[in-house]
N, C-alpha and C positions, 0 to 999 in steps of 0.2 A: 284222527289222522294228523291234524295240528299238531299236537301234542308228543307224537312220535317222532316227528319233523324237528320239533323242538330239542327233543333229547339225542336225535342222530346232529343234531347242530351243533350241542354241547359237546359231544364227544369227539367231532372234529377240530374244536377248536384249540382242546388242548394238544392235539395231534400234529396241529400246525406251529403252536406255538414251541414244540418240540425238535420239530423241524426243522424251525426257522433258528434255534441256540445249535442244533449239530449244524447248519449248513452255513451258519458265520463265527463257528470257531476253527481257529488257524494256527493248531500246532507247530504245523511242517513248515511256518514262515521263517522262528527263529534261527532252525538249524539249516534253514537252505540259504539265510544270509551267511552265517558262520562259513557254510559250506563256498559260497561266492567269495567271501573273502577271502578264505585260504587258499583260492585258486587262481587268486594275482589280482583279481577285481578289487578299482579302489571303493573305496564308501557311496560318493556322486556314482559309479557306475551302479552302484546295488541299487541305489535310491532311484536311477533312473531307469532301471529293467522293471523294479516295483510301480510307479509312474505310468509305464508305458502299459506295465498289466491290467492295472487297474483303468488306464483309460480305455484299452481293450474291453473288459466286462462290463463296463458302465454303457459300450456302443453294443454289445451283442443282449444285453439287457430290454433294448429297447425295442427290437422287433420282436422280443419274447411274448408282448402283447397279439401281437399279429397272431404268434399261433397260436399262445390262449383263446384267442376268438373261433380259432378253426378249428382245431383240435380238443380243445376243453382244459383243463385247469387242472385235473386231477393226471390228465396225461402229461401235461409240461411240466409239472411237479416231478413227477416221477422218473423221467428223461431228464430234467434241471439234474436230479438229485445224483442219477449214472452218469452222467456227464463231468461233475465236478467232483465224482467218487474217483475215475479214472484222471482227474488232470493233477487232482489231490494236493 
């Protein structure tokens, strides 16, 4: 029983760590400053919409523990992962 515990362990972890390179790479950031700045926004405004996002995810990050506790890990994974498919 150990031992199958162990090889369903290993196979999640490459899973994860799969995961975890799709869901911190950021194509769409180049072409949406490009896109910000051709649309009148100066440089300081981009940096500061970027800023403001980023302290936004870093504060809804943190109750994401709340509902890993409630919900479980594999579920806020999953919900994480539709969530920032759709904000893109």
């Amino acid at each position: 029983m150990k031992k199958i515990q162990q090889q369903q362990m290993k196979k999640n972890i490459w899973k994860f760590y799969l995961y975890r390179v799709f869901c911190s790479i950021s194509l769409v950031t180049p072409i949406f400053v490009l896109f910000l700045l051709d649309n009148g926004l100066s440089m300081f405004q981009v940096g500061l919409l970027q800023t403001i996002y980023t302290i936004v995810i870093v504060l809804v990050n943190i109750p994401a523990g709340i509902f890993t506790d409630k919900f479980g890990r594999k579920n806020v994974l999953v919900w994480n992962t539709i969530f920032f498919l759709l904000l893109g």
